[in-house]
C-alpha positions in Angstrom: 21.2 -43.2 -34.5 20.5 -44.4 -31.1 16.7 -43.1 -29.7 18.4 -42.6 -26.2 17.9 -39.2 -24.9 21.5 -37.7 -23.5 21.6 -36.9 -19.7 22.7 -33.0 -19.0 23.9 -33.4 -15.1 22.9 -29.6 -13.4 25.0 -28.4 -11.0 23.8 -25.9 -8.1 25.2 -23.0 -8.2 24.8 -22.2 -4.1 23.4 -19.1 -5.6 19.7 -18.8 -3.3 17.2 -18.2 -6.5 19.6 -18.9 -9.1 19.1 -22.6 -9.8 15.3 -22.0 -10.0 15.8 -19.1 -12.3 17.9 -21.3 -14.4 14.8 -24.2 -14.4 16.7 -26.3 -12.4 20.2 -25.3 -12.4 23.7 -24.8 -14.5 24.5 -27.5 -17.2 27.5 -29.6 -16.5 30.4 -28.8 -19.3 28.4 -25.7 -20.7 30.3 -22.9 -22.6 28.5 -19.6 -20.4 29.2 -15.8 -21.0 28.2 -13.5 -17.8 27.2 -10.0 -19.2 26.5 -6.7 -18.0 28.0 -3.2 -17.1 30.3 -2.4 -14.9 29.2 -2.6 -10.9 25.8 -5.0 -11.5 27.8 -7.9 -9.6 29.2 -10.1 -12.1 32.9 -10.7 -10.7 30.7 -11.3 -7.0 28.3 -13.8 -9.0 31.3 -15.7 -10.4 32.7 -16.5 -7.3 30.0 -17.2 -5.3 29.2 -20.1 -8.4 32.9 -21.2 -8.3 33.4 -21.3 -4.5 30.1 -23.2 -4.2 31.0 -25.5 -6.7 34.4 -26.1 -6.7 36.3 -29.2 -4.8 39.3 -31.3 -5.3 37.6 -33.7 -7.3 36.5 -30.8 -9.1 39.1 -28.2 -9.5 38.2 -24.1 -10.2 40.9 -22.0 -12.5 40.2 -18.5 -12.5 41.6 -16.6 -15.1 41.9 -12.8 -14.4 43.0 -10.3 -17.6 42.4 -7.2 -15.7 45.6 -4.9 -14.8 45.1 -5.8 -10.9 46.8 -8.5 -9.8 44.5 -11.6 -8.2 45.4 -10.6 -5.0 43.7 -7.3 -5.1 40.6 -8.9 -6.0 40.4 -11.2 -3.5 40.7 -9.2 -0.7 37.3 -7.7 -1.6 36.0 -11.2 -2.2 37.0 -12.7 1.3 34.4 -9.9 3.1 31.5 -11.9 1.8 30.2 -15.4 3.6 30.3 -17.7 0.5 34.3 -17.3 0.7 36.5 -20.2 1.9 40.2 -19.7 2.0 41.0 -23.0 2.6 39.8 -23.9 -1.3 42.3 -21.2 -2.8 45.8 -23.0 -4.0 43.8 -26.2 -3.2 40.6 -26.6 -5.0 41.1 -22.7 -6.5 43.8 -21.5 -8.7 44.2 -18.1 -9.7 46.1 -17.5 -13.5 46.8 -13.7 -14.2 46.4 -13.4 -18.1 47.0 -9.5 -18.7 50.9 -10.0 -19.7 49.7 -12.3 -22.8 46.2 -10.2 -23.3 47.6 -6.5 -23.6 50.0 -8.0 -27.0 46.7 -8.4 -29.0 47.6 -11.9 -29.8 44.6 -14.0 -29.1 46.9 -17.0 -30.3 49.3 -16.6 -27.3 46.2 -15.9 -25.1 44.6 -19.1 -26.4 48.1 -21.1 -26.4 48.5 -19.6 -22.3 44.8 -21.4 -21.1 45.4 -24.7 -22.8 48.9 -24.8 -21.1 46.9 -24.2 -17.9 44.3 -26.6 -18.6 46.5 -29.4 -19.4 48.4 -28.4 -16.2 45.7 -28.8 -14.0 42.7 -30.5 -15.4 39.6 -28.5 -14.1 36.4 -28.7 -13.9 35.2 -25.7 -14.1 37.4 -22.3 -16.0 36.4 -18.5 -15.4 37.7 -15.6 -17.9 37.8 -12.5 -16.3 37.4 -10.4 -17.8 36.7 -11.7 -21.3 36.3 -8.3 -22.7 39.4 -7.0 -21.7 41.0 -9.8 -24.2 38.5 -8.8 -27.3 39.3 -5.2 -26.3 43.3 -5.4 -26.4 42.7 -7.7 -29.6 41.2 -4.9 -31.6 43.8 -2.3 -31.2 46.3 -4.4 -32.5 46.6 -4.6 -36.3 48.6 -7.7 -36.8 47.3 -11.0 -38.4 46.4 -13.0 -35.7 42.9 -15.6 -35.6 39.6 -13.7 -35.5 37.9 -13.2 -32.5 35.3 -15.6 -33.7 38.0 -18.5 -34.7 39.2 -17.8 -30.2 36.1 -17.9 -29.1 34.6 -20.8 -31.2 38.4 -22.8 -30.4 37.7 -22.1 -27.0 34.8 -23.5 -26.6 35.2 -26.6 -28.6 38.5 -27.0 -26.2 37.0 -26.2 -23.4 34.1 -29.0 -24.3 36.5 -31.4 -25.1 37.9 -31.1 -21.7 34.6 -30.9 -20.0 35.2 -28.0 -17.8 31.7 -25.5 -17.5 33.2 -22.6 -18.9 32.7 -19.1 -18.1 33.3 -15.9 -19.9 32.8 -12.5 -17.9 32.5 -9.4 -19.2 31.6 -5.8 -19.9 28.8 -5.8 -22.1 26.6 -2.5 -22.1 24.5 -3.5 -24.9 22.5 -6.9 -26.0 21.1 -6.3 -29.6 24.7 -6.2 -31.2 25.5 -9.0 -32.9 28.4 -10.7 -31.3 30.3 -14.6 -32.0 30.7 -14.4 -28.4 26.8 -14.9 -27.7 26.6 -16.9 -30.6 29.2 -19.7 -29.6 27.9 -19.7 -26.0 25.3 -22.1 -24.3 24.1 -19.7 -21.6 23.8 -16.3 -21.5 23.0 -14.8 -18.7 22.4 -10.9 -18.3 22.9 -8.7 -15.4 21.7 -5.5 -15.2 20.9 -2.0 -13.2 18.0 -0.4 -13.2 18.0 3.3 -11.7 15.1 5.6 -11.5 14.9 8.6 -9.7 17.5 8.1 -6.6 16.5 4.4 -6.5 19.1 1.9 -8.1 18.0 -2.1 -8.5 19.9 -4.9 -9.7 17.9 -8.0 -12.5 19.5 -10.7 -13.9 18.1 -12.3 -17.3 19.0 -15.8 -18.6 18.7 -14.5 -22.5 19.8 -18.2 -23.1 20.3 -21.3 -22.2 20.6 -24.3 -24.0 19.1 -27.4 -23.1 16.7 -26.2 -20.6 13.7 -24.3 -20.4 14.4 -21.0 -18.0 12.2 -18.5 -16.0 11.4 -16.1 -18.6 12.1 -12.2 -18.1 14.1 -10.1 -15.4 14.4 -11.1 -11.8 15.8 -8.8 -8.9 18.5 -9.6 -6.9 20.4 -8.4 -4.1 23.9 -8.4 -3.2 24.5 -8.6 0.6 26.9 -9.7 3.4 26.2 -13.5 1.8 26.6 -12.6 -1.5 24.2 -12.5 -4.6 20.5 -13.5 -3.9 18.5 -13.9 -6.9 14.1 -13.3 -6.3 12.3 -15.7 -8.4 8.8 -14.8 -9.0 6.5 -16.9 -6.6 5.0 -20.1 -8.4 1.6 -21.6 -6.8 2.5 -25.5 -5.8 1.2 -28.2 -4.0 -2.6 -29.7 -4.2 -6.1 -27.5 -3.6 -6.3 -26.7 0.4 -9.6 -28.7 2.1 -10.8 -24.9 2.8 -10.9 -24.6 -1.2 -14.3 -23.1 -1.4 -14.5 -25.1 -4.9 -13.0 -28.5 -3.4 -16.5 -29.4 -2.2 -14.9 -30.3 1.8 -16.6 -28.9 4.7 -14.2 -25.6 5.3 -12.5 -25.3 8.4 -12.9 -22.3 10.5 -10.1 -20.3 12.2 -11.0 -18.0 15.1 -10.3 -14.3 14.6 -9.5 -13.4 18.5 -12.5 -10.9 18.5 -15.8 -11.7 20.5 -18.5 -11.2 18.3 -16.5 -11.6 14.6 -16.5 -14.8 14.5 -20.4 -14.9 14.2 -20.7 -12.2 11.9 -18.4 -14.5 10.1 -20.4 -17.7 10.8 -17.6 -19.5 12.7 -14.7 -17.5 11.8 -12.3 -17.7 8.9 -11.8 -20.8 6.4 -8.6 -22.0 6.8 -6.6 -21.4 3.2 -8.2 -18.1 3.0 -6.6 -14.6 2.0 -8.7 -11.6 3.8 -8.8 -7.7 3.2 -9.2 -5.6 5.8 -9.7 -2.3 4.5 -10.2 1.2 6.3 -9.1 4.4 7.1 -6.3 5.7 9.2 -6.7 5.1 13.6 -9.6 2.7 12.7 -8.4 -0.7 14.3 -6.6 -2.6 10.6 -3.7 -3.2 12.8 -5.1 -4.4 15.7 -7.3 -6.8 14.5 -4.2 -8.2 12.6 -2.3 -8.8 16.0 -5.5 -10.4 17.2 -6.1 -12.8 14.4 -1.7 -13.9 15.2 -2.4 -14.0 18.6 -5.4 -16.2 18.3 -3.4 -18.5 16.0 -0.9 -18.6 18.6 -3.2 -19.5 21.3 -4.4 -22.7 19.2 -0.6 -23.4 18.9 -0.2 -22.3 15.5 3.1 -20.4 14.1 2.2 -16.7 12.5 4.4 -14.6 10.2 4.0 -10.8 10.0 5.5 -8.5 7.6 5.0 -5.1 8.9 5.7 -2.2 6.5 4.6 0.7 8.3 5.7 0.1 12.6 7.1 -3.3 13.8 5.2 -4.0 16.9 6.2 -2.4 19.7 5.7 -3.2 23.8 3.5 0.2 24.3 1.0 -0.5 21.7 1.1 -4.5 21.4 2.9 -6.2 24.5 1.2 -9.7 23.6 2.3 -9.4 20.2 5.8 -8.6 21.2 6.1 -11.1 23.7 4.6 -14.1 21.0 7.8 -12.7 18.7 10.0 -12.7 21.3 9.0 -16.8 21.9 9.1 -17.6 18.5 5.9 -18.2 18.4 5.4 -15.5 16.1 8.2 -14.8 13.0 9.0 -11.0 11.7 9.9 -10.5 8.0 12.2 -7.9 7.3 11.1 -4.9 5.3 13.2 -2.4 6.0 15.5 -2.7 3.4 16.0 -0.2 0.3 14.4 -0.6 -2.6 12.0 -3.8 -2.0 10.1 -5.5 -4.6 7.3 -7.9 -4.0 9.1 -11.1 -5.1 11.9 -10.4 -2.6 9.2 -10.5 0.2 7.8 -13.3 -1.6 10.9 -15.1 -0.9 11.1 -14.1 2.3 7.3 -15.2 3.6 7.9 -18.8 1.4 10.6 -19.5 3.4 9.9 -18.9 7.0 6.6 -20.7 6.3 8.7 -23.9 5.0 11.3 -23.5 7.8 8.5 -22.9 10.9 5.3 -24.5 9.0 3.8 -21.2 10.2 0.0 -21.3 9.0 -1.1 -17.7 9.6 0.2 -14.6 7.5 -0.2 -10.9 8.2 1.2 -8.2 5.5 0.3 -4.8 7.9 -0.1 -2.7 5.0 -0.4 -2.9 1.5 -0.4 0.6 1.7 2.9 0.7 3.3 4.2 -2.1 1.4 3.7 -0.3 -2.1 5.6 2.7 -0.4 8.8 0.5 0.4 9.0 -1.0 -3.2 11.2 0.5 -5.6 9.8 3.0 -8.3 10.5 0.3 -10.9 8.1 -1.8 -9.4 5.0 0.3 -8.4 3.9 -0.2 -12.0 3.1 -3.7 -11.6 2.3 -3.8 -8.0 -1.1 -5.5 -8.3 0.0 -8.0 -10.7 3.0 -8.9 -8.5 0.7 -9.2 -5.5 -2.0 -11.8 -7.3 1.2 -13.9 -7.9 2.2 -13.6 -3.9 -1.3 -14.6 -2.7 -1.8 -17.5 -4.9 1.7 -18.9 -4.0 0.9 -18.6 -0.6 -2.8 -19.7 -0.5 -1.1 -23.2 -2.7 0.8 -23.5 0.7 -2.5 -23.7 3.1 -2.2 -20.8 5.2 -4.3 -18.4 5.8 -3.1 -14.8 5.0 -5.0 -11.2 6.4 -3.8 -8.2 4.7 -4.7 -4.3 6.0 -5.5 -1.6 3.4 -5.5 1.9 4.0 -8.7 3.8 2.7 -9.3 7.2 2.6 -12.6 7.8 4.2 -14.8 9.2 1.7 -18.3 8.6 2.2 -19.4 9.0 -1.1 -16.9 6.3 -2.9 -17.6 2.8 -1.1 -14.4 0.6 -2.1 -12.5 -1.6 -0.7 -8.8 -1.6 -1.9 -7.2 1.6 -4.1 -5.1 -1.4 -5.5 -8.0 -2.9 -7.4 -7.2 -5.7 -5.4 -10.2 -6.8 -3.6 -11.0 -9.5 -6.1 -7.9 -11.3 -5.1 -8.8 -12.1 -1.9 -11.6 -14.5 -0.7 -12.9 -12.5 1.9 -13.2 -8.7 2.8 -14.2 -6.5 6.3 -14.6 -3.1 5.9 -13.8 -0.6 8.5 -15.8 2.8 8.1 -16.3 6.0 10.2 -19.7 8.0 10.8 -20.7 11.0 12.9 -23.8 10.3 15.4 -25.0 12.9 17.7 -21.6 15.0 17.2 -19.8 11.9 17.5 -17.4 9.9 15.9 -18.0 6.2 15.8 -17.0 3.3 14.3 -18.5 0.4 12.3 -17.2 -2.4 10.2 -19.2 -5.4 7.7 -18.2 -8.5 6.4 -18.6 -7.9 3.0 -17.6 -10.4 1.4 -17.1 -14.5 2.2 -16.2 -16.4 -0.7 -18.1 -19.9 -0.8 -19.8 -19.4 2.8 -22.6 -17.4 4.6 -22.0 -14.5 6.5 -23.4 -11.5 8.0 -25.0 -8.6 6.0 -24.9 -6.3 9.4 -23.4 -3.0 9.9 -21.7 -3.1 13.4 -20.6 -0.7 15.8 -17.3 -1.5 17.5 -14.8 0.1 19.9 -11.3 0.2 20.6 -10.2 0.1 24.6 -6.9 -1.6 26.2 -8.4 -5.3 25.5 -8.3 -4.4 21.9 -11.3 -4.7 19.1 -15.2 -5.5 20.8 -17.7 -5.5 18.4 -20.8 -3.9 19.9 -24.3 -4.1 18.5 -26.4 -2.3 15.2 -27.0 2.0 15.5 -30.9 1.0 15.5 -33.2 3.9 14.2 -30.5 4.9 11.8 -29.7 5.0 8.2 -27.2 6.3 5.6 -25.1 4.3 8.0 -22.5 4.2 4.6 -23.0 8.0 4.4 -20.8 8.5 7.2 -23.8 11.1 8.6 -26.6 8.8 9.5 -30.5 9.9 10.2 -32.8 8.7 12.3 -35.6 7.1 10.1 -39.2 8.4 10.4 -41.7 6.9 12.3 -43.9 5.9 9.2 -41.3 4.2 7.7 -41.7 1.5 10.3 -43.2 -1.8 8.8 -46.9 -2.0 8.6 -47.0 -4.1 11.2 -45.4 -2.5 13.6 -47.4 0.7 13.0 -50.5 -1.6 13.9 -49.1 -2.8 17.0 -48.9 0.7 18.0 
C-alpha cells in the first residue's frame, strides 16, 4: 500500500463563516445531508452553496421532490443577493422529482437521478427535499429496495461520478438512528432556538469526515445576502510589542484628556483592553469619544460599537463629523437578537478592511441588553474570547461599564469581567458640602506604573478635565467624605505648627 497521503480538494462555499466553521471548507465529491426543521434556512443555505459554487465547468442539478413546481421556489430565491439568473439553464438545472417520489418506488426514484446524471454530468447534485422521498417510501407497502440499499446506492453512484452530493431535509430530531446519517460524510445541523419572544438560528457540523470542524453551535443570520454563519472569535497572529510579558518597552497612546495621561504615566500601552466603569451621567461615554478622537488626531482609524445612543451632532459634533470622514467606523448593533460572536465578526472585519487600531464597545451594559436571552448565560465567557481575538490583532480596545453607585460595594464590572482587561478607571460620585462631585482612579495598569490618586474632574462643553485631589478629606470611596482632624496631621507637620 502506497504511504502517500490522499489530497481532499475543499471548495468555498461563498457562505461568510461557513468555510471556517467547516475547518477550512466543503470536501470535494462528499456525500452531505443538510438537516433541520422546517423554516431554520436550509433550502436558502443550499442555494447560496450551489450558486457560489456552481460554473460551466462545474455544473449544479437541483433536484426538487416537493409538490411546488421549481418555479415557485425560485422566485423567493431570486430576492436574495447571492442569486444569478444568468447560471440557471446554463450552469443550473432544475429536475422536479415528485411525479416518480409520491409512487413509493425508490427504484424509479433512483433509476430517474442516474438518467439525469448521465445526461448532464454535474459536479455538484442537491435533493430536495430528501425526506419527502423516505416519507412517500414508507406508505407504500410494495417490495421495493430499502431505504438503506437508496441511500447507500446513492452515494456509492454519486462517488463514482464525483459530484458533492447533497441531501436536504426535514429532520426534527438527531438521536434517532437513521442509514441516512450513517452513509453520509457531512452532516450538518441547522437549528432554531426560541426563548421567550426571541427566535435565533445555529448551525452544527455533527460530522464531517476528513476534517477536523469547529466544535458546537454557531449562530447565524439570514439577511438580504443570504445565510451568514458567526464563528466564535479565535486569537491569531504574534504577541503585540505592548505585551506587558514580551519584555519591549510599551508604547503609550494618548487618551485626549489633559491630566490622564499622567495619572497613567504617559497614557495607554498600545495592545491594551481598558474598563471604564461608573455610574449613570458620570462621563464613560465621553471619555470614550475622546480616547477615538485622539486616535484620530494621530491619524489612526477607530471603530465604535455603540449599544445604548449612536453619537449624535448635539452631544458629540467631533465625533460625528470623524464618522462622517471615515475616519472613524460604526458597527451596527441594532439588529434583533445579537450575540457576541456576531459583533465579533463584525469589529474583525472592519479592523482587517480599515486597519483601524482603536476600539470602543459603549456599553457592556447595553451590549448584554441587545443579545438574545440564549446568550446572556454565557455573556462573560463570550466576551474573554472577543477581547483576546482582538488584543491578538494589536489594537487597543476601551470598554464603558455601567455601575450602580453604591458606596459600600467598590467593584469594578457586575460582569466579573475586570480581570479580562489590562487596565481599569473607575468613575465614582461623592457629596461635599451639599454637593455632588466627581472623582475617578486608575486602578489598575497591568505591567506599568501608575497613579494611586483619587481625582476630582468635571464635565463642561470641552469635555472631561481632570482637576486636582479634595485635600483635607477622607472616605473619599464612601461617597460622604470628612474632613480629617487636625491631629491626624503627620508629626511633622504638627511641629512645624
Amino acid at each position: 500500500m502506497s504511504s502517500a497521503k490522499a489530497t481532499i480538494n475543499r471548495l468555498q462555499t461563498g457562505v461568510p463563516g461557513l468555510d471556517e466553521v467547516l475547518g477550512g471548507g466543503l470536501p470535494e465529491f462528499s456525500f452531505n445531508v443538510l438537516a433541520g426543521p422546517p423554516g431554520c434556512g436550509k433550502t436558502t443555505l443550499s442555494h447560496q452553496i450551489m450558486f457560489a459554487l456552481a460554473t460551466p465547468e462545474r455544473p449544479a442539478l437541483y433536484f426538487t421532490v416537493l409538490g411546488e413546481p421549481p418555479l415557485k421556489m425560485l422566485r423567493y430565491q431570486q430576492q436574495f443577493d447571492f442569486f444569478d439568473s444568468e447560471k440557471v439553464n446554463r450552469s443550473i438545472r432544475f429536475v422536479n422529482l415528485a411525479d416518480d417520489a409520491v409512487t413509493g418506488d425508490l427504484d424509479r426514484v433512483l433509476a430517474r437521478i442516474v438518467t439525469e446524471v448521465e445526461a448532464h454530468g454535474p459536479s455538484l447534485v442537491f435533493v430536495d427535499s430528501f425526506r419527502s422521498v423516505v416519507l412517500a417510501s414508507r406508505e407504500d407497502s410494495r417490495g421495493f429496495i430499502s431505504l438503506q440499499q437508496f441511500v447507500q446506492q446513492l452515494g456509492m453512484l454519486m462517488t463514482s461520478w464525483q459530484a458533492t452530493t447533497f441531501l436536504i431535509g426535514e429532520y426534527f430530531n438527531d438521536t434517532d438512528p437513521n442509514p441516512v446519517f450513517t452513509v453520509a460524510d457531512g452532516l450538518i445541523w441547522l437549528r432554531q432556538s426560541v426563548e421567550r419572544n426571541s427566535m435565533v438560528r445555529k448551525i452544527e457540523i455533527m460530522k464531517m469526515r476528513g476534517q477536523p470542524t469547529l466544535p458546537g453551535l454557531h449562530t447565524f443570520r439570514i439577511n438580504q445576502s443570504g445565510v451568514t454563519v458567526f464563528a466564535p472569535p479565535r486569537p491569531g497572529g504574534t504577541m503585540d510589542d505592548a505585551s506587558p510579558i514580551s519584555g519591549k518597552a510599551l508604547t503609550r497612546l494618548k487618551m485626549g484628556v489633559p491630566g490622564l495621561d499622567a495619572m497613567m504615566c504617559g497614557g495607554l500601552p498600545r495592545g491594551y483592553s481598558l474598563l471604564v466603569a461608573g455610574p449613570s451621567g458620570s462621563g464613560k461615554s465621553i471619555l470614550a469619544a475622546a480616547f477615538l478622537e485622539e486616535g484620530a488626531r494621530a491619524g489612526e482609524t477607530g471603530i465604535i460599537a455603540a449599544f445604548e445612543q449612536r453619537p449624535n451632532r448635539t452631544r458629540g459634533a467631533a465625533l460625528v463629523d470623524l464618522i462622517d470622514r471615515g475616519r472613524i467606523i460604526v458597527v451596527d448593533t441594532h439588529a434583533l437578537d445579537l450575540s457576541v460572536d456576531e459583533i465579533a465578526m463584525l469589529l474583525m472585519d472592519e479592523v482587517a478592511r480599515t486597519g483601524a487600531t482603536r476600539v470602543v464597545l459603549d456599553s457592556l451594559s447595553g451590549f448584554e441588553l441587545k443579545l438574545a436571552p440564549t446568550f446572556r448565560e454565557d455573556f462573560r465567557e463570550s466576551l474573554s474570547r472577543l477581547v483576546a481575538a482582538l488584543a491578538s490583532t494589536g489594537v487597543t480596545v476601551l470598554m464603558t461599564s455601567e455601575l450602580e453607585d453604591r458606596y459600600d460595594d467598590l467593584r469594578f464590572s457586575p460582569y466579573g469581567t475586570a480581570f479580562l482587561t489590562d487596565a481599569i478607571i473607575v468613575q465614582r460620585y461623592i457629596e461635599v458640602e451639599s454637593r455632588l462631585e466627581r472623582v475617578l482612579a486608575v486602578v489598575k495598569m497591568r505591567g506599568s506604573a501608575h497613579s494611586n490618586e483619587l481625582r476630582l474632574y468635571h464635565i463642561d462643553a470641552d469635555g472631561l478635565q481632570i482637576d486636582g485631589m479634595l485635600e483635607g478629606y477622607e472616605g473619599l470611596l464612601g461617597g460622604r467624605p470628612t474632613l480629617r482632624c487636625r491631629d491626624d496631621r503627620p508629626d511633622d507637620a504638627a511641629d512645624d505648627g
